[in-house]
C-alpha positions in Angstrom: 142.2 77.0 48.2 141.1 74.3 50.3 137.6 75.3 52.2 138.4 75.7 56.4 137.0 72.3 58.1 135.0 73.0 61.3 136.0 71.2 64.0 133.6 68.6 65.4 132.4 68.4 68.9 134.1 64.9 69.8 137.4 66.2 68.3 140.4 68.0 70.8 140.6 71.8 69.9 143.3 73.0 68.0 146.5 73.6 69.9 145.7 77.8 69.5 142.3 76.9 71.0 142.6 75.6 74.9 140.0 73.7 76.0 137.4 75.6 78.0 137.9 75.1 81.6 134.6 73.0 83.6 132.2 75.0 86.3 134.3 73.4 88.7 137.8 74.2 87.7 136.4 77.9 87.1 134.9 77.7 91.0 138.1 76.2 92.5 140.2 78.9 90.7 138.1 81.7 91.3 137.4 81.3 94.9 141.3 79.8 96.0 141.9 83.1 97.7 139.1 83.4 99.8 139.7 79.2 100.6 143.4 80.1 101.7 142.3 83.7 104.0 139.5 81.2 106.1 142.4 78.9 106.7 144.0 81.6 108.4 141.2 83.0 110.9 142.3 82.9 114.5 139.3 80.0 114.7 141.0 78.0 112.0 144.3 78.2 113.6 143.3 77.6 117.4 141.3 75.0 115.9 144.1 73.5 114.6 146.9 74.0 117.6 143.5 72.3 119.8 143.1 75.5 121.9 139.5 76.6 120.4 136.8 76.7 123.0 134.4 74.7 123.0 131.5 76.8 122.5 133.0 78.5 119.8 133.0 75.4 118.0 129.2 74.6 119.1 129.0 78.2 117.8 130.0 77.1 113.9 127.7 74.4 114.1 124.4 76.9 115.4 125.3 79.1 112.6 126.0 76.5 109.9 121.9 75.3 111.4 121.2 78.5 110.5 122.7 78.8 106.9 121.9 75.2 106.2 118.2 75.5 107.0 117.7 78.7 104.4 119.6 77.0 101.8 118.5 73.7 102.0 115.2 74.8 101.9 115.7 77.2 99.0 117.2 73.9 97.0 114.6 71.5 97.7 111.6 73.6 96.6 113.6 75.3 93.7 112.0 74.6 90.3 115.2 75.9 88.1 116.2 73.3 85.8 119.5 74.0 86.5 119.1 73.6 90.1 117.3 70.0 89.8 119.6 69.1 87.7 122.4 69.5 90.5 120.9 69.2 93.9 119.2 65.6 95.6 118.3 64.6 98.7 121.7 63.0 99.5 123.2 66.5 99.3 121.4 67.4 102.6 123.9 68.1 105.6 121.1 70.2 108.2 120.3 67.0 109.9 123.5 65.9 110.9 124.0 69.7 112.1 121.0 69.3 114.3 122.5 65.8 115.7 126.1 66.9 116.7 123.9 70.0 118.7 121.8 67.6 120.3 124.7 66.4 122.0 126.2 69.3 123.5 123.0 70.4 124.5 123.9 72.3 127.9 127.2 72.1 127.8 127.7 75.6 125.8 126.4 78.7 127.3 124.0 80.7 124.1 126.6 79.4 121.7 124.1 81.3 119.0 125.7 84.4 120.8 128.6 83.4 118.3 128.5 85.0 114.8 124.6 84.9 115.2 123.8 88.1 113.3 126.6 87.6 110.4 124.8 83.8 110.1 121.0 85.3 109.9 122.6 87.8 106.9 123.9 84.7 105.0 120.9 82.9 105.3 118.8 86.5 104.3 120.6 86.7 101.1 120.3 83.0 100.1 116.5 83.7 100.4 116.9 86.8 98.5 118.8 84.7 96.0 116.2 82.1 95.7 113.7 84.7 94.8 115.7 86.7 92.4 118.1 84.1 90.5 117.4 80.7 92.0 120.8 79.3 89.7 123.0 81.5 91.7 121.8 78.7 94.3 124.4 76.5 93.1 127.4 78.9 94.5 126.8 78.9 97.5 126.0 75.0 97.4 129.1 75.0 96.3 130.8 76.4 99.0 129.0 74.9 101.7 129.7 71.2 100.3 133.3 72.1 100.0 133.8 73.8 103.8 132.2 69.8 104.4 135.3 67.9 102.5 137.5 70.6 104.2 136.2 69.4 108.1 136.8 65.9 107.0 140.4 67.0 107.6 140.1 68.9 110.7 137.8 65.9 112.3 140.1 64.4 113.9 141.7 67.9 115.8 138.3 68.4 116.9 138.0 64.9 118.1 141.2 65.1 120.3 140.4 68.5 121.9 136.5 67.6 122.9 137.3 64.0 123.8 135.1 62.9 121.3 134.2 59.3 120.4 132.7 57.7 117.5 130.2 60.3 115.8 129.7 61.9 118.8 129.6 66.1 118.2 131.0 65.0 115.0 128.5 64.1 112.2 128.4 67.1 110.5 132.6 67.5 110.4 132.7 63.8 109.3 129.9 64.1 106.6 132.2 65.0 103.6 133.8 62.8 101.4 136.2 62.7 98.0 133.2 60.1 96.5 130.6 62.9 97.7 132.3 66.1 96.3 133.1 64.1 92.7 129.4 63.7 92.1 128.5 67.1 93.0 131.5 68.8 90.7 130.5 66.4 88.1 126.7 67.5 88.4 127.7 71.3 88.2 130.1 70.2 85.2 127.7 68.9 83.2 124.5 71.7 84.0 127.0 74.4 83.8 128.5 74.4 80.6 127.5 78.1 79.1 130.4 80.6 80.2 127.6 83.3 81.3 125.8 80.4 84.0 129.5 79.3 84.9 130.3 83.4 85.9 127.0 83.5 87.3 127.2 80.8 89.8 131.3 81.7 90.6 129.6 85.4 91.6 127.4 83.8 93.8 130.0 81.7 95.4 132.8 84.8 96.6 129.4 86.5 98.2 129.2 83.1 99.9 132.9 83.1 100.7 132.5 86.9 102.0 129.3 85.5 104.2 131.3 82.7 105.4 134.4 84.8 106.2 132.4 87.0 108.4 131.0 83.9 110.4 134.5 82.9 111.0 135.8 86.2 112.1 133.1 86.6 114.5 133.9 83.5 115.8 137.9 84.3 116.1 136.7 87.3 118.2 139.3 87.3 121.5 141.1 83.9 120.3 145.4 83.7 120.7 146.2 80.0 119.3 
């Protein structure tokens, strides 16, 4: 009888034996229903059909300050290999945040009156996170990097309902890129490879998504598109 031949890591697995799926193909799949409900929020669609007020769209932007300031803060002075391994400097979105408010400045009346307490909850558990299981970090990275490549495609909507030139109330929705989000997926790819950290990290992303619905429904409060 011929003796079984293990196959060796640079060889394709057997046809009975599909290919493990990445971090990021386990992400996109596991969070494409929570992806598809935000794009149907009453903010998302007036957003869309340009009839969104305009401090509920400052409002987004004081509670993404919000989120962005725990989490980014959380990343930077993580010491989980796993989380150096994936974040850098160029990942860092709050500053662009704190621009595009700059320049509505008094335009808005209290836009923080808009999802303010579902943004401080967000940013709570990320702290929680850090503290407890730093990798689940990653998830909500994640997310946050992806809602980024997603306002690259409602820039211009924005744009045309503010009147808005150049990168004027715009630098955060114009701060994703394809380029951006391939290094980032690749990162997670290649620090994520153990089926328990991918589950672990996909966990942390729906609480993300269930954070970041909230924010968006408190924000749809009132709206008719």
């Amino acid at each position: 009888m011929t003796a079984h031949r293990p196959t060796r890591p640079d060889q394709p697995a057997p046809a009975d034996q599909p290919a493990r799926a990445t971090a990021a193909e386990r992400l996109r799949s596991g969070t494409r229903a929570w992806h598809d409900a935000l794009e149907a929020t009453g903010f998302a669609l007036a957003m869309l059909a340009g009839t969104l007020p305009l401090d509920r769209y400052v409002g987004q932007l004081a509670a993404q300050r919000t989120v962005l300031k725990a989490l980014e803060d959380e990343l930077s002075r993580a010491t989980d290999p796993a989380v150096t391994r994936v974040w850098s400097p160029d990942l860092v979105k709050l500053p662009l945040v704190e621009r595009d408010l700059r320049h509505f400045g008094g335009s808005c009346t209290a836009p923080e009156r808009w999802a303010a307490e579902e943004s401080r909850s967000f940013a709570d558990e990320i702290r929680r996170t850090a503290a407890d299981t730093p990798r689940e970090l990653l998830g909500f990275l994640y997310v946050l990097e992806g809602s980024t490549l997603g306002a690259l495609f409602l820039r211009r909507y924005v744009s045309a309902a503010y009147r808005l030139t150049g990168t004027d109330g715009l630098a955060y929705y114009g701060s994703g890129d394809r380029a951006r989000w391939t290094r980032l997926t690749a990162r997670l790819d290649e620090t994520l490879t153990a089926p328990d950290a991918q589950d672990q990290v996909l966990t942390a992303a729906e609480r993300a998504y269930r954070h970041t619905a909230a924010i968006s429904q408190a924000l749809s409060t009132g709206l008719t598109c």
